[in-house]
Structure formats: C-alpha cells, structure tokens
N, C-alpha and C positions, 0 to 999 in steps of 0.2 A: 573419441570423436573430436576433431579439429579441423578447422576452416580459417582462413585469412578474418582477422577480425575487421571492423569497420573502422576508416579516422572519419572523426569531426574536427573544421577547422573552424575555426575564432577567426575571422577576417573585419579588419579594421581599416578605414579609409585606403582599403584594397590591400593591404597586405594580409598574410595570417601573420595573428598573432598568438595565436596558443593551437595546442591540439590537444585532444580528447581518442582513446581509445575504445571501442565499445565492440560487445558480444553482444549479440541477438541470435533466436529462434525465434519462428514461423511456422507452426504447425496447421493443417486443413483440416477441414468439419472431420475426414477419415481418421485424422491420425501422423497423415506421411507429414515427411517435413519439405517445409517451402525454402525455407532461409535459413541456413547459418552460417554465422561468422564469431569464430572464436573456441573457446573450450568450453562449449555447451552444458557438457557433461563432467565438466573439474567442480568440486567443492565450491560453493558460497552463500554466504549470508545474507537471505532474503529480506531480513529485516523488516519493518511494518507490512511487506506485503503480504505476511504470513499470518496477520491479525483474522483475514475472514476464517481460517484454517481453524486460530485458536477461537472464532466466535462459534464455531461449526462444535469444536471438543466441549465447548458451556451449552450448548442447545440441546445436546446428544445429553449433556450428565444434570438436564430441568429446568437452564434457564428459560423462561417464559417471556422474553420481552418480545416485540413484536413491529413493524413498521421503522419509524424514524432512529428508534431507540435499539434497535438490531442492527440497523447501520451505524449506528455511534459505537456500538459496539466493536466496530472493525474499523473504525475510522483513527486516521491520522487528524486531526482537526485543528482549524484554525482559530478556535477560542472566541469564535464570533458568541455573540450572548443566547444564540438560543442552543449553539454547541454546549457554555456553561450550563445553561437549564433544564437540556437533556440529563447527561450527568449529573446533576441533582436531584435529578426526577429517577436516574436508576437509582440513584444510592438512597432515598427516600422513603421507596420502595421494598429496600432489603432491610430497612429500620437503621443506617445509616448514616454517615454525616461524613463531611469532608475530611476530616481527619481521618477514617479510618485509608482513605486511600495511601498507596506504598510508593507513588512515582514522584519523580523530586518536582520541587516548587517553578513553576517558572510564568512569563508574562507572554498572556496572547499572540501567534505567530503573525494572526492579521494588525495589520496597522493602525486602520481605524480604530479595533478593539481595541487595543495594545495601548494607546492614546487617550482613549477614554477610561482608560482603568486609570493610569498615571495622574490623568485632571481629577480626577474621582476624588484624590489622594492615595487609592488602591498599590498594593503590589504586587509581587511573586506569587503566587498562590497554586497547591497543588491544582485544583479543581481547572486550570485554564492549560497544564500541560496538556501536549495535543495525544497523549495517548491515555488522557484520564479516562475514559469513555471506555476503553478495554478494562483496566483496571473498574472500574465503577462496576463492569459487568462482571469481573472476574468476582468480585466479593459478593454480588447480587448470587452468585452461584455457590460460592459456598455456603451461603447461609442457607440456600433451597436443602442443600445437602449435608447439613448439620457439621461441616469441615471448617477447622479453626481459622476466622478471616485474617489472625494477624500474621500469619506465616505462611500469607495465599504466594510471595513470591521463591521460598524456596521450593529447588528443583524437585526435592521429594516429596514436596507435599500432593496431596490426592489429585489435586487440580491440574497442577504441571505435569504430572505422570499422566494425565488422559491428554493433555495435547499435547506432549510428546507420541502417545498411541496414535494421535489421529493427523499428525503429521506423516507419521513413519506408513500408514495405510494409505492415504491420499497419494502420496509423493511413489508409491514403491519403493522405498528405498530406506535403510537403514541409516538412523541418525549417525553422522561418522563423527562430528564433533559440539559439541554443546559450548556456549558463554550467557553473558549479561548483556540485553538489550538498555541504549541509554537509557528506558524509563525503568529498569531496575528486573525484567520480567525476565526469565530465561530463552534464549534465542536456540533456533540450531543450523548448522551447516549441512544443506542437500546441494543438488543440483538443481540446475536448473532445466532440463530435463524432467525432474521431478515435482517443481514447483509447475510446471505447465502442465505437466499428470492429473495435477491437484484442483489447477481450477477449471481443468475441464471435467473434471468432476462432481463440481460443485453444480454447473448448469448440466449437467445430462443425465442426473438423479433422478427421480419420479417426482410429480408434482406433489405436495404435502409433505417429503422425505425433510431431514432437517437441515440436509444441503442447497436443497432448493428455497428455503426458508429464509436461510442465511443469503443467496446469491441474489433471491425475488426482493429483498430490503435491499440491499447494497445496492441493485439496481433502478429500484425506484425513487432512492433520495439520493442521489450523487453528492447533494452540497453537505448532507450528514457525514460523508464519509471524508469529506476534505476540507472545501472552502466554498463560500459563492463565488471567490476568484480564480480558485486553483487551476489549473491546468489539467487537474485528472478529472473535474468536473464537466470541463466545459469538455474534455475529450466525449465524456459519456453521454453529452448531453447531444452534441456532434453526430452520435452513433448511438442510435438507442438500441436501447437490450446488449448494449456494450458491459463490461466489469472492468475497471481499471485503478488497481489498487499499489501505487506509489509506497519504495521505502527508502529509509536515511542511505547511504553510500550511492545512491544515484540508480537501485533497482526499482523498476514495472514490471506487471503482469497484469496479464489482458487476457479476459476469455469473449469470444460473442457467445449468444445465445445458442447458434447452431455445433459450436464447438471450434471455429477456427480460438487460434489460442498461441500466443509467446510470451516471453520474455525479453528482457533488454538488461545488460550492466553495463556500465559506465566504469572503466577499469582503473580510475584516478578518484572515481566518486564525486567527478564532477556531475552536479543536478542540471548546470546552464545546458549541460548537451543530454541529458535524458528525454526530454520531450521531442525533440526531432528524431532522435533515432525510433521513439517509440510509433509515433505518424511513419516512418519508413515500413515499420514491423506489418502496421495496419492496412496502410497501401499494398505492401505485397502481397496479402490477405484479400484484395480486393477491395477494399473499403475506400470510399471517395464521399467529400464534404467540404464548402468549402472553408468550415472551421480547421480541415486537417491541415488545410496550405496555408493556413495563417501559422497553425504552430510549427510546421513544418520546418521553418525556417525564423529561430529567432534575432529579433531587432537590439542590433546592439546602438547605444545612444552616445551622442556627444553632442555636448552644450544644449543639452533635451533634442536633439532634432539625431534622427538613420544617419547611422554611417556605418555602418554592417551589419554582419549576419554570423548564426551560428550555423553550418550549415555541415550535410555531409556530401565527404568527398572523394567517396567507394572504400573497397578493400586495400588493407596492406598488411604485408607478410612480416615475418621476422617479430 
C-alpha cells in the first residue's frame, strides 16, 4: 500500500524554512480507511506508543494496578512530582525501591520540575526517566509472578516473551524485526497498519476485559500518561473518550471510543510537525474543537513574539 506522503512546511517571517515528511492513516468506526499518505504498511518503530500494548501484556500476566497508576504505566511522563510519586508508589508496592529499576538515569523532561530538582541540589535520577512508570510496573509484574526482576529487560525473559505475544495478537502481524528502546526495554518493528489494529482493540474489547482496563485508565487521566502541558494531553482532553499515546521518532496513535483510529510518522523524526499532522488525522475523522486549530498549526517565535507557523501543505510524490 502506498500514497503520496504529506509535507509539513516550517514558514518563517514567510518564507519555508525547513520541511518535514509525514505518513499518516485514518481509519472509520467500520474499519475502511479514510486517509493515507505514504507506506502505511512498510515496517516501523512505534516506540512509546506501543507502551499501552506492553501495559495490556502485565494486566493479562496479574498486574493489579488500577486508575492513575495503570496510566503511568503506559505513560511517557514528564517527571512532574506526582509522576515521581506514582512510581514510588508502584515500586513500593511490589516491596521495591528505586534502584531496582533498569532505565538509564536522567532529569525531569518538564521544566518546572527539572528546575526544582537542580535548586533542590537533586540530579539525574532513574526514578524521573519518563518511561520509569513502565518499567516500575514491569517489575511490579514480575514479582506477582515469581520472575526474576533483575533480568526483567532481557528479550527472553518471561515478561518480554508475553509482550511480544501480545504485540504480535493486537497488531495481526508477525514481529519482523526486534531492538533496544532508549529506556533499555526491547522494542519491535510492525506496521503501522498493525499498530491502529492494536488500539482499536484495546477500546472495542468487552467492558471489565483487560483491554478495556488498560484504555478506561489511559483515558481517564491523560496528564498520567504524559504531562499537565503536553500536547497529547491537552489533545485528549480536547476530545474526550479520545486515546492518544505519543512516541520518540515523531510517532502517534489515536483511537476514539467508537473505533475511528490512525497513525501519524514523521519520517525525519521531527516532533515540531507530529502534532499538526496528527489534528489533520483527527479532522478527517470528523473531530472538531477549538483546542485542535490551536495545535493545528504550530507557533514559531522570534524575539518572543509569531512569526510563523508549522503548518501542512498537502501531498507530495517522489
């Protein structure tokens, strides 16, 4: 399957200044497809968006968390202080402490946070990486299931063999190639085709199933799952009964409630043009708000004050 992919142009006191390539899908509550542009159906790396997937493979094999701390579990997180507190609060639970987590050290992605750890005297600290919250939950799981926690990130350990199974179910489609995500966890290469399989599956599962479980948290706390400022927050918040779970290289995924459902990449892995493309995906979906035309088009700055925009500027071939 191939379509003309989309450009984003970078316009600066009127001229472009950069461009951005992007593929997107648009699928309807049925199923058909609305929008594509690009190689929908070529291998890639969903990266964090694939976290509710892997929170879906720990609910299925006991984990027990529930509300805020289900979403932290899928959450890319901005290290605000009650994201750290959640995560203490899972690894607390499984008779843990921050050391046993496996993802490298690093400082708060929000600013605020990030600023007040530094005055603190504070630094680097695993517990503020924004995918500690998976990891916290990945160890709260194996200890339910008696599996050794200090080897929860290799790919053969029992843990990573069930979400790979529950990848490879979701998605239809056979893992073609496996790596290392930057927080250390094993990643795998689908389509993208397959990742929109995935999360309309997660909302049109039976109510009490452990898909709906996973998608009813993720939906209810949006700021657990990113940031109070993020832009996948304020999308959900925009749209409720929305899912829209951001990862590194400049990929989304989106499912509503009724099952409209895409994807978006960004084929440079620029993030500046993930957000408009993704407000296009949801427009063509029918969705209207007027938080989507604010991100719709973002504000590029100079000397603090608009002087352009990120904006897209339809199909191009080749």
């Amino acid at each position: 399957m191939s379509a003309e992919s989309l450009l984003v142009e970078v316009v600066r006191s009127g001229f472009v200044e950069s461009t951005h390539r992007a593929r997107m899908l648009a699928v309807a509550a049925d199923g058909s497809l609305v929008r594509v542009h690009g190689e929908v159906d070529a291998l890639v790396s969903p990266r964090s968006s694939m976290k509710p997937l892997q929170a879906l493979a720990m609910v299925r094999a006991g984990l027990t968390l529930e509300g805020e701390l289900l979403a932290l579990a899928c959450a890319s997180h901005a290290g605000e202080p009650f994201h750290v507190d959640g995560v203490r609060r899972i690894l607390a639970g499984a008779g843990l402490d921050e050391g046993a987590l496996g993802c490298p050290e690093d400082l708060p992605e929000d600013v605020a946070s990030r600023d007040e750890v530094l005055r603190s005297g504070g630094g680097r600290a695993r517990v503020y990486m924004n995918c500690s919250g998976k990891h916290a939950a990945m160890l709260a799981t194996c200890v339910v299931n008696g599996w050794p926690p200090a080897t929860y990130l290799d790919p053969a350990h029992p843990l990573q063999r069930a979400v790979r199974a529950t990848v490879e179910e979701l998605t239809g489609e056979r893992v073609a190639a496996s790596g290392v995500d930057g927080c250390g966890a094993p990643l795998f290469f689908v389509s993208m085709l397959g990742v929109t399989r995935a999360f309309r599956a997660l909302v049109r599962a039976g109510e009490d199933t452990p898909e709906r479980r996973v998608a009813d948290a993720f939906r209810a706390h949006p700021e657990w799952t990113s940031g109070t400022t993020r832009p996948e927050a304020r999308l959900m918040r925009a749209v409720p009964g929305l899912l829209v779970k951001a990862g590194a290289e400049a990929f989304d995924a989106f499912v509503f409630a009724d099952g409209r459902s895409g994807t978006v990449k960004i084929e440079d892995g620029g993030q500046r043009a993930r957000v408009p493309v993704t407000v296009a995906a949801l427009t063509a979906l029918g969705f209207e708000a007027p938080e989507l035309d604010e991100l719709a088009a973002g504000v590029l700055l100079g000397g603090g004050r608009p002087v352009g925009e990120i904006r897209l500027s339809g199909p191009v071939s080749g």
